[in-house]
N, C-alpha and C positions, 0 to 999 in steps of 0.2 A: 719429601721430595721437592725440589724445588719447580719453580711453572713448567719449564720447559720440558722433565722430567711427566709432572701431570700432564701435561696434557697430549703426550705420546701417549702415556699408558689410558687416558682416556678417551682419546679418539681411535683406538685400535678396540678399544673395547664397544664403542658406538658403532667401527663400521661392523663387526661381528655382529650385534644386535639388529641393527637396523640391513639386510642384506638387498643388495641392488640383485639385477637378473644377471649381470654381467660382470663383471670385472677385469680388465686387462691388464698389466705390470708392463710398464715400457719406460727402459733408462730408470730406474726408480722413482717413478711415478704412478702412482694408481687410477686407471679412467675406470667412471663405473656408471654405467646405465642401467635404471629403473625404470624404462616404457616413461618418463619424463616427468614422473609422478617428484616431488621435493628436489629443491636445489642438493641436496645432502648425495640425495643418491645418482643424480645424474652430474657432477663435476668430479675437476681432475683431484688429486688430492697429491699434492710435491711431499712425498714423505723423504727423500733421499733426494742430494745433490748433483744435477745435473753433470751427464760425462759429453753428453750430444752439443753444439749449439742450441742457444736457447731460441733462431729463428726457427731451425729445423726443425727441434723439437713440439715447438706451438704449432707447424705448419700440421704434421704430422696430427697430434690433439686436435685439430680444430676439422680436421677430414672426416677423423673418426666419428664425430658428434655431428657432422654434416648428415653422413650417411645415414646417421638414424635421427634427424629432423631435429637435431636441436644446436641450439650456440655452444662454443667454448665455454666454460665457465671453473673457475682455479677456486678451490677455497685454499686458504691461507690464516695461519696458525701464527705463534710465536715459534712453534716447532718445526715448521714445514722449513725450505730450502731459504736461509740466507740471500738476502738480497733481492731475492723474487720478484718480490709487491714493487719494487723500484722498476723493474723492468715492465712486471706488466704493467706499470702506471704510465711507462713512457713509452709502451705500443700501443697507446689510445684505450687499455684495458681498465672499462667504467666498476667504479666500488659499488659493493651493496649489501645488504641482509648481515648488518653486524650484526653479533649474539653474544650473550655472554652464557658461557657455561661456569654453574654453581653448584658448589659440591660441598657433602654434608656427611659427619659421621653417623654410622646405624646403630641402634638399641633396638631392646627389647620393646615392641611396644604394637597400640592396638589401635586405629581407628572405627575401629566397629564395621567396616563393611567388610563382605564377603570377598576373598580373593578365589576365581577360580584358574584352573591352569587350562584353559579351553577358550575363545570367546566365545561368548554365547548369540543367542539372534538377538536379545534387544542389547549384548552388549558393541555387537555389529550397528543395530539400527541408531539406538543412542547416536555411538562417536561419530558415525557416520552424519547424519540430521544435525549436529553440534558445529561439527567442521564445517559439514558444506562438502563432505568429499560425496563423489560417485560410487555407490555401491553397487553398480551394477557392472560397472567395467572388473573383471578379473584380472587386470595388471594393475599400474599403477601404484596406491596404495594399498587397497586389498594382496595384490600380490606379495606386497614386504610384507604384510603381515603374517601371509602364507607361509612365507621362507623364512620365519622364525625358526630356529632350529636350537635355543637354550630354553634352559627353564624362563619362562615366561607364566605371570601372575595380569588377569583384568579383573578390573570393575567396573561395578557399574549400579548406579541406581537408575532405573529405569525412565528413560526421557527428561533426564535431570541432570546426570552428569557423568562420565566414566573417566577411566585411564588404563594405564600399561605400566607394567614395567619388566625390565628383564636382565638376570642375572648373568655375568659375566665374570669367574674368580671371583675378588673382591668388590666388584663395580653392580652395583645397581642402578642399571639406567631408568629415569621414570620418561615415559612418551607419552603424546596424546591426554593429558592431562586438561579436563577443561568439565564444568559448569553451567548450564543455562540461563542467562542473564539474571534470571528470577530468582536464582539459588545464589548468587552472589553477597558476601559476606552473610551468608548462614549459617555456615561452619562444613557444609560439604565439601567442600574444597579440600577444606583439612583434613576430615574423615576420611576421603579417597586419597590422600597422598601417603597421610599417616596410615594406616593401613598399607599401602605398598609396599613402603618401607618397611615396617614389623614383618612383612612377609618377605623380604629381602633378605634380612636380617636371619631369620630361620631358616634361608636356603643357605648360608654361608659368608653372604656378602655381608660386606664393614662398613664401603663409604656409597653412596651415592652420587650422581650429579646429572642434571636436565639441562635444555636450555630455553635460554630469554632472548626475547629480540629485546635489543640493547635500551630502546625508547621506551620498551614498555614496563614505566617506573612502580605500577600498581603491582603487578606479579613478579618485579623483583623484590618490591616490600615484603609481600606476602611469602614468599619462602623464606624471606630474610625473619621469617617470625618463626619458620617452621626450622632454622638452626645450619640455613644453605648462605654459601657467603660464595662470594665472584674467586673463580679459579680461575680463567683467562678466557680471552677472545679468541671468535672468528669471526673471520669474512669471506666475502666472495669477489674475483673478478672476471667481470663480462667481456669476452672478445666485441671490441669495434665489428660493425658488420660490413 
């Protein structure tokens, strides 16, 4: 498939994995609130080209996200609506949070750590204490994790590093992937990814792909070792306030 191709089929499979509280379809546009938890799940996402004016149309998006206390915010694809990012660059609409998504085919294969299909409490406490997220707030994050509703695979070594990941047809998304500064190039990194994938891989899925923020050159190496190569970009744009 060529990019434009992937990265439908991959960002449809991400918002199904990753699910916001909300979701509303307006003019072929997707707005989706998450209680304000990741830019992913609180922006508009231009999947289909505009039939409305595009002032109307932002006036409209930008209410909606009022009412529930947050900014506009547009992520933008190679896939999303043609000529977009020109427009919102020339309504004051500031860039940000480029990423790149990499994608990799699945084998058979084993990391050695446990996949369970539940999180567990230190697989809760781990990611939680790793990120920095609030585990006490019941929306937010803990909530997208709540509203998993595919096969979904964690791990976890305990106070040392966990991940996610979750099956969609072919697409094994990995999430939440991450190490405690200490464990860094030990090789748990690897064991917790490679194991997601082998566990991917035996629920049906073929290809994988995560994402990197665009600067951070050390964990784009490091997949790049584990056989994950740049399928294309995204970003985001912030309404002027």
């Amino acid at each position: 498939m060529d990019q434009i191709q992937l990265a439908r089929s991959v960002e449809e499979a991400n918002y199904r994995s990753w699910k916001a509280r909300e979701c509303v379809e307006y003019d072929g546009w997707q707005l989706r609130f998450a209680d304000g938890f990741s830019r992913r799940g609180n922006s508009v996402y231009p999947a289909a080209v505009s039939q409305l004016p595009h002032e109307e149309k932002l006036a409209w998006c930008r209410q909606f996200y009022a009412e529930r206390g947050l900014d506009l915010v547009v992520r933008q694809t190679v896939a999303t609506e043609p000529g977009l990012d020109d427009v919102l660059d020339e309504a004051g609409f500031t860039l940000e949070g480029r990423t790149n998504v990499m994608v990799a085919g699945l084998e058979r294969q084993t990391g050695g750590v446990a996949v369970s299909d539940l999180p567990s409490s230190q697989w809760w406490d781990t990611t939680s204490s790793l990120w920095g997220f609030d585990l006490s707030d019941p929306s937010g994050w803990r909530g997208i994790i709540s509203r998993i509703d595919l096969p979904a695979g964690f791990v976890c070594a305990n106070g040392r590093g966990a991940g996610l990941g979750v099956v969609d047809g072919e697409w094994l998304g990995l999430f939440e992937i991450i190490v405690g500064e200490g464990e860094r190039r030990s090789g748990l990194g690897t064991s917790l990814t490679q194991s997601l994938m082998g566990w991917g891989h035996r629920m049906g899925a073929r290809r994988a792909y995560l994402q990197v923020v665009a600067e951070n050159q050390i964990a784009i190496d490091f997949y790049t070792t584990l056989g994950f190569e740049l399928g294309y970009g995204y970003w985001y744009r912030r309404s002027p306030v």
